[in-house]
N, C-alpha and C positions, 0 to 999 in steps of 0.2 A: 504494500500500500504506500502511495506518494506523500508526502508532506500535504500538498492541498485536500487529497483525499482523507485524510486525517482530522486535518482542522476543520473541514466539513462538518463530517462527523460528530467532530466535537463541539461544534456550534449549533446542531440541532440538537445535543444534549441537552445543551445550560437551557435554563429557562422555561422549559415545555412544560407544558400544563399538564397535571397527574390523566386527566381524562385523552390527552393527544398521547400519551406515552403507552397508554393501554390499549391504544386503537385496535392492533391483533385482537386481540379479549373479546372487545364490542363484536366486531366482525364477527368474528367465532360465535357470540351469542348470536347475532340476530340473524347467519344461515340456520344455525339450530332452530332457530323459535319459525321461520319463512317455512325449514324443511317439515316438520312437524305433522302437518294435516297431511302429503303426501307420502311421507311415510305410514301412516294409521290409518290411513284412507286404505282399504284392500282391492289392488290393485292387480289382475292373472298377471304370475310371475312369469319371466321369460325361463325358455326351457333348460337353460343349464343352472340356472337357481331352483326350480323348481323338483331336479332330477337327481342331481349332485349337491347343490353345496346347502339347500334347507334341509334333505334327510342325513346330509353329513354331521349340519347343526346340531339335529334332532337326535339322530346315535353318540353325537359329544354327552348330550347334557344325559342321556339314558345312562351313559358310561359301558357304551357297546364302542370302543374304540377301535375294534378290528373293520365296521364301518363308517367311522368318523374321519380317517384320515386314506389319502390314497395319490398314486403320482401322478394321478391327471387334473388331480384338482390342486391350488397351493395351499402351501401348508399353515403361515398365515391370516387367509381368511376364513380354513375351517378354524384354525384355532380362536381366533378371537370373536367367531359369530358362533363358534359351541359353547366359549363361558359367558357370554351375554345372556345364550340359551339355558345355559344353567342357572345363571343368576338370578335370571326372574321369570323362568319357567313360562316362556312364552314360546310358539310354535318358532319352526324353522325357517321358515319365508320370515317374519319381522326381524329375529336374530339377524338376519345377513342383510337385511337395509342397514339394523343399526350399527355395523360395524364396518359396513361400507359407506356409511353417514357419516361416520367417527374421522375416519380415516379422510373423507373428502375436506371435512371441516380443519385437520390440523394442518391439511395442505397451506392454509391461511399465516401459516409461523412463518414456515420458511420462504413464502413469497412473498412477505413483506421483508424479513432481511435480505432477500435475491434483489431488490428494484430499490431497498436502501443504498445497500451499497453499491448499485450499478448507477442509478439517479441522484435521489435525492427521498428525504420524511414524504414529500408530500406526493410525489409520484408513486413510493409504498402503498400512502395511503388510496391514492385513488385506484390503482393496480388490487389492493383487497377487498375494496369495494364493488369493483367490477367481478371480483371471483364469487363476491356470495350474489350478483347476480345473472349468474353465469348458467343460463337456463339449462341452454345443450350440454356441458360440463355436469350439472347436477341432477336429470335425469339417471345416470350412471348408478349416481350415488344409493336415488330410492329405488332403481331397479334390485338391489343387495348385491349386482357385480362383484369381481376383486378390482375391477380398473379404476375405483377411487382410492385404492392401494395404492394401485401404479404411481396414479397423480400424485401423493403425497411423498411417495419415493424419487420420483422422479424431482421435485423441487428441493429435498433434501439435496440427493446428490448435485444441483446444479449450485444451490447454496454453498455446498463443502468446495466444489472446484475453484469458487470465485474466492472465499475464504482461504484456502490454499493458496490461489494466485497473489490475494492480495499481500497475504501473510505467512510465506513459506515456512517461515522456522515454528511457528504454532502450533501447536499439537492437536489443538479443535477440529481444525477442519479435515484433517484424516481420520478422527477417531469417526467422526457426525459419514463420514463416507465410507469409511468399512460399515458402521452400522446402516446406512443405504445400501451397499452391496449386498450385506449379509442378508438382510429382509426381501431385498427385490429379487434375491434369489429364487426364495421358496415363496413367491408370489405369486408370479408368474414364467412360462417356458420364455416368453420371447422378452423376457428383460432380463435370463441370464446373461446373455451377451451382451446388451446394452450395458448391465451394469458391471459388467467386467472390464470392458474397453471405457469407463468411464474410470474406474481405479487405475485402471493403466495409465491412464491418460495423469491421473493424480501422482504415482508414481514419477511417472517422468518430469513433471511439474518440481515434485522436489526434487531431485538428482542436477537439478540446475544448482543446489546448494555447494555441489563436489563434495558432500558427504555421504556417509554411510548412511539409506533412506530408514530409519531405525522408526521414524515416522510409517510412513509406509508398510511396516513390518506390523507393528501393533493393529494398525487397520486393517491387517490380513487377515490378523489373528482373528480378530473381533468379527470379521465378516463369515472365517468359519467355523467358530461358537456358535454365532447363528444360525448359521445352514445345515451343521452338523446334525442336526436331533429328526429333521426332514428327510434327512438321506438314513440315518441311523435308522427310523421310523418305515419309513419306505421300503428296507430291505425285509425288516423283519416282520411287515404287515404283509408285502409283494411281493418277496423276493428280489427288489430291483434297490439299488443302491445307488440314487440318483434324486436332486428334486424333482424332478418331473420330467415324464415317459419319452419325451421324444430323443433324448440323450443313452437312454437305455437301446431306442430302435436304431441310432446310431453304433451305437456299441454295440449289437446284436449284426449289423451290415458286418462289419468287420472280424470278431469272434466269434459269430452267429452262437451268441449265450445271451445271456441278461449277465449286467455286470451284480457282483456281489461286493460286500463290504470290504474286502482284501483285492479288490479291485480297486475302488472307488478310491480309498486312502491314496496310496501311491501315485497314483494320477492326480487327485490334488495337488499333493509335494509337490513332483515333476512340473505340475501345471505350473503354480508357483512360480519356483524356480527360473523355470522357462520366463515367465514375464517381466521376471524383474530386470535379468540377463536382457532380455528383448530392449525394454526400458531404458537401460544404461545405454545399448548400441543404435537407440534412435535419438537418446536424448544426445550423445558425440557427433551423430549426424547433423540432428536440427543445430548446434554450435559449431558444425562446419561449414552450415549455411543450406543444407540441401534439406531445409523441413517441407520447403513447398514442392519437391518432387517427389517426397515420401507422398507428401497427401496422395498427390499426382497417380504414383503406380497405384497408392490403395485404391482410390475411386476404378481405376483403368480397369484395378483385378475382379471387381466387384460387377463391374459393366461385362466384364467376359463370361465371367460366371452365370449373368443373368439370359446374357443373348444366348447361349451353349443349352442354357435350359430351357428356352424359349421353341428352339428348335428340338427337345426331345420329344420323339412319337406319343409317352405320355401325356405331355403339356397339355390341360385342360384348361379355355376360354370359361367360365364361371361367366363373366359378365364380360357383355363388350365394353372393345376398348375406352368408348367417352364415357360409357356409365362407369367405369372403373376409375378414371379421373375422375370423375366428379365426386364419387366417392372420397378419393382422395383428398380434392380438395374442401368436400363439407367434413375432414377429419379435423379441419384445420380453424370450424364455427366460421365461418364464411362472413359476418358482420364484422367482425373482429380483425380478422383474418385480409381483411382488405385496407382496412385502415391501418394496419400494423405494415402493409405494403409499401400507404403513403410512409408512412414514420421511415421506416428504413430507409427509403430512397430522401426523403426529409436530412436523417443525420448523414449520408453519405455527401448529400450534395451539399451541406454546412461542412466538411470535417470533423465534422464531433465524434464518429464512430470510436469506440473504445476497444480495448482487450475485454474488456466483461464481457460487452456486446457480443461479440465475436462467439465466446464460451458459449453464452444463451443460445446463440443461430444454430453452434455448430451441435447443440441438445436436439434443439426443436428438430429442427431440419433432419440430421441424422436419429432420432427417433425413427420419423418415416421411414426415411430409405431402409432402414435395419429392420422393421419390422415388417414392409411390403416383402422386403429382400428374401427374409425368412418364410414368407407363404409361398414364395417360388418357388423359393432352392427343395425345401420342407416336400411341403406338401403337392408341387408339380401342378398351380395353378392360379390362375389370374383371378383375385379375390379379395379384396379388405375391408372390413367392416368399419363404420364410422368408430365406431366407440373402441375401436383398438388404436386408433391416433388421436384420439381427442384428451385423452390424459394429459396428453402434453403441451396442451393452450394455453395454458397458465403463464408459461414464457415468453408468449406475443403481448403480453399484455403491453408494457411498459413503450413499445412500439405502436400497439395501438391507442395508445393516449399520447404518443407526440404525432401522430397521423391526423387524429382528430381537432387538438390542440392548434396545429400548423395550419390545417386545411380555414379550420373555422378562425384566424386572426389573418388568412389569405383574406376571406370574403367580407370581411366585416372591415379589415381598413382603409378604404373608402369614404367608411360612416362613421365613424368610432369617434372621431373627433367633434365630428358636428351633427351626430345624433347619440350622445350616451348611454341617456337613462332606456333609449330607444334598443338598441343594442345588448345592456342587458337583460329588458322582459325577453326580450326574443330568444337569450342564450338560456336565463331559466325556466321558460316553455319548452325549450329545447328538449332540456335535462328532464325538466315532467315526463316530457312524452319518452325519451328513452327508456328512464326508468320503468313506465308505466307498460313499454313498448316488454320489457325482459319482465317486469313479473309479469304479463297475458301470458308470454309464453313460458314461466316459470311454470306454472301452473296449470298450462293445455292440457296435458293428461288425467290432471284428476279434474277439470273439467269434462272433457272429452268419454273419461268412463263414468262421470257422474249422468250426466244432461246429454249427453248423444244420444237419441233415439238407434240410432246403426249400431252404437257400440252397447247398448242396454240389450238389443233385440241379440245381438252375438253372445253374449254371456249367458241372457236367459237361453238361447239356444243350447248353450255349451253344457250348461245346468242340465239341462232337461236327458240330452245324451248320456251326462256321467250318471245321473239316476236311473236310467235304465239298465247300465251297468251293477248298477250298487244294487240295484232286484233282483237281478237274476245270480249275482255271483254265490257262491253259497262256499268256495275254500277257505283256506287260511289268510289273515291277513296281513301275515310277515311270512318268512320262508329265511332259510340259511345259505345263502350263494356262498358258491370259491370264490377267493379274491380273483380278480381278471385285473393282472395291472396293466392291461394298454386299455381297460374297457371298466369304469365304476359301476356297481349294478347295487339299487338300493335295495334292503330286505323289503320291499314292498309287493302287494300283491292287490288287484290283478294285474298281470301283465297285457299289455295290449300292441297289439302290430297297426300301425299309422300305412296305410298306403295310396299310393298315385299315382297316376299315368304322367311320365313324362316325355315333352315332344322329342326333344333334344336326343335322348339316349333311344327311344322308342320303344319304352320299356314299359311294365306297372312295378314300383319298386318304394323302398320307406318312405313314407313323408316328415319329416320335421320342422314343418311348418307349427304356425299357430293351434292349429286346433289339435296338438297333442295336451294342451292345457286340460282336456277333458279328463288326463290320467293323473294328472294335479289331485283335481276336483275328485276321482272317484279314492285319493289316496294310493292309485298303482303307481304303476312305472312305465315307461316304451321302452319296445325294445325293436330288432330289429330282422327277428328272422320267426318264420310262422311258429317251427318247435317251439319254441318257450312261449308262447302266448296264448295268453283262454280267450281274447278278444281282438275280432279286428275291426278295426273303421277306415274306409276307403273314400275317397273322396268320388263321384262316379263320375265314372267317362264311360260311355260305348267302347272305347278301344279296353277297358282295363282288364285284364286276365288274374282271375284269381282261381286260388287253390281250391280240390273240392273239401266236402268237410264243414261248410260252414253253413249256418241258420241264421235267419234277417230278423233281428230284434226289432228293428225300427229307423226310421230315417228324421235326418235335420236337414236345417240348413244353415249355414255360417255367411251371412252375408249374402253373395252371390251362389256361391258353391254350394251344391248337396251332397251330404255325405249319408252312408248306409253304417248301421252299426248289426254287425256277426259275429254269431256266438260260435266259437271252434268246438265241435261235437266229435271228432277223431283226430 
């Protein structure tokens, strides 16, 4: 940290009113008190909350832990949405809002010190301001997701980088960044790398000291005390020794085994080792002066890797290509998201851009690419769900308040002088309507399942199918599954097979669309092949082929679609 950067600092210390010094706090209250009605509001949960991580809740707080924890789910938000669960003995759907609430809301700590110390007190403050009214962002939250994990991890780590940058020799900002890696491990699969190459990056950071990174070392540690008890957990629930599965399917390509505990250790060492080694030989690079053709090959290796997959016979188009951009770029909250465009192009054409700056973009930005990257290379398909890049918005902010800032002291100075008082009604009509503009749509969804006629008729629909279910079934209604660790299977019963005719593959095959909520509703599970299933519901089409063996309980309809509900009688 500079001299001016200091006195800064220490000049919005002196003096600040007890009430501006708590701003976080307020913030942090009044998402809490905003988020409240759409958290308690019961809202059909989406299906990987609904299947995985609220029966995971639910086996926490029973203290059935051989189905509470598993390596496709993180280990993170069963754990803290199972002792929520425990604690106040509420169903598993509310536990995982509230502990994807929790975690959205502390995201508000560290993004007020990220845009202190990048800005200024009052750019924090308006930057936390915008987070609690951060519509797109906090649907995540009441959804019970982990990707309000993500977001609060993700701010930590970019907090500790810029505290490291600013203040190498410190111990803080390594310690706050091994415990971001540690957690964002066993969060989720696609922020092991993220937050691995972000320690790296912390590493090399200090090694510009020409000392022994001893710093560096203790955050190793601390990152895998954390991740330890996940992998430790995972071998001995799964057999698989890993936070999460897709590193096990990796490990299985090459030893065709599942890695075990006397696996996994060793290769962390190694791993290790290997980074820090890496660390030392790029940070002698970057002070040889060739840092920006390291970027250079990385980006190059990365572009090759993806064109190489692009062309493999595998390769599945999921979505074309504009709606996959667009995707992309509503990952990015597209209001926000544009103004944060003006702001950038704002500080480059002043010079103001910073090293902070720099840090932030190279989050944001590489976020995406590292996480599109990984649906390609991964799973062999053109794919990305909004809500797997929008964790990371948080760090446009401060761009988009000098976007906004810049544009609106463009248009106004013309007037400003010789219309004032004119000028500012205008700007705090402005501010009404935005605000008023982000809680409408803070709040669309539980208007939208309250007062929607389309969405009332869909639920009562949904209702109506899982009770005819719940009449006729007359089994058990738990059961003892094997663990399956590439596949979580809740003790719930009944089982139901979802299906639909698709144009694409020209097939009838599972559906996991929305109206598997009905196995919510009847307390089962979906699954995805006819054996294991006492029921099935198909969406109908003329072309659909189904198996014999089945009897027509009854038909709905969801919307437009009609589905048939069949009872499997062999």
């Amino acid at each position: 940290m500079n001299l001016e950067q200091q006195n800064r600092l220490q000049a919005e210390n002196d003096n600040i009113a007890p009430w501006r010094a708590a701003w976080p706090f307020w913030c942090f209250l009044a998402f809490m008190v905003l988020s409240v009605l759409p958290v308690l509001v019961e809202i059909l949960p989406q299906r990987d909350v609904a299947f995985r991580y609220a029966p995971m809740a639910e086996a926490f707080r029973d203290g059935d832990f051989i189905y509470a924890f598993h390596p496709r789910a993180g280990f993170l938000h069963t754990f803290t949405s199972g002792i929520i669960c425990y604690l106040f003995r509420c169903d598993g759907f509310l536990a995982c809002k509230m502990s994807s609430l929790l975690f959205m809301g502390l995201g508000l700590f560290p993004l007020y010190a990220v845009m202190r110390r990048v800005y200024s007190r009052f750019m924090a403050e308006i930057c936390t301001f915008i987070f609690v009214l951060a519509s797109q962002l906090h649907r995540v939250s009441w959804s019970g997701l982990r990707d309000s994990h993500k977001t609060f991890l993700l701010l930590l780590a970019a907090c500790s980088l810029i505290l490291i940058f600013q203040e190498r020799e410190k111990w803080s900002g390594y310690i706050w960044l091994g415990i971001a890696a540690g957690l964002g491990i066993v969060t989720r699969g696609d922020l092991v790398l993220i937050m691995a190459l972000l320690f790296f990056w912390g590493i090399v950071l200090e090694l510009k000291l020409k000392k022994i990174p001893w710093r560096s070392v203790l955050g190793s540690v601390l990152a895998l005390l954390l991740a330890l008890p996940a992998i430790v957990l995972n071998w001995y629930l799964a057999g698989v020794a890993v936070p999460e599965i897709r590193f096990a399917w990796i490990f299985r390509k090459v030893m065709h085994r599942y890695p075990v505990i006397t696996d996994s250790l060793p290769l962390i060492a190694v791993g290790l080792l290997a980074a820090f080694l890496a660390a030392w030989g790029i940070r002698v690079l970057i002070d040889a002066g060739f840092g920006k053709i390291l970027c250079g090959i990385g980006a190059a290796g990365l572009l090759a890797l993806l064109v190489r997959q692009f062309f493999n016979p595998d390769f599945y188009l999921e979505d074309p290509v504009l709606i996959y951009l667009a995707a992309v770029f509503k990952g990015f909250f597209p209001v926000l998201a544009v103004a944060g465009l003006i702001g950038i192009g704002f500080r480059l054409y002043r010079k103001q851009w910073t090293c902070e700056e720099t840090i932030l973009a190279v989050i944001l930005f590489g976020h995406a690419v590292l996480v599109c990257s990984q649906i390609i290379l991964n799973d062999c398909v053109l794919y990305v769900s909004i809500r797997y890049l929008i964790p990371a918005v948080p760090l446009e902010f401060g761009w988009s308040v000098i976007g906004i800032l810049s544009v609106w002291e463009l248009l106004t100075r013309p007037f400003r002088m010789k219309y004032p008082q004119w000028i500012r009604w205008i700007g705090c009509i402005a501010f009404i309507f935005a605000v008023g503009g982000f809680l409408l749509d803070f709040y669309n969804p539980v208007i939208e399942d309250r007062f929607s006629g389309k969405e009332r008729r869909i639920q009562a629909e949904a209702t109506r199918m899982a009770e005819l279910v719940k009449q006729d079934y007359r089994g058990p209604a738990e059961f003892r599954p094997a663990v399956n660790p590439g596949h979580y299977i809740p003790k719930l019963n009944p089982a139901i097979l979802f299906l639909s005719y698709q144009p694409k593959r020209k097939a009838t095959l599972p559906d996991y669309g929305r109206v598997t909520v009905v196995a919510y509703l009847v307390k089962g599970r979906v699954v995805d092949n006819l054996n294991e299933a006492h029921y099935v519901i198909d969406k109908y089409s003329p072309l659909n082929q189904l198996p014999p063996g089945l009897r027509l309980l009854g038909e709905a309809k969801l919307g437009k679609e009609k589905y048939r509900i069949w009872k499997k009688i062999r």
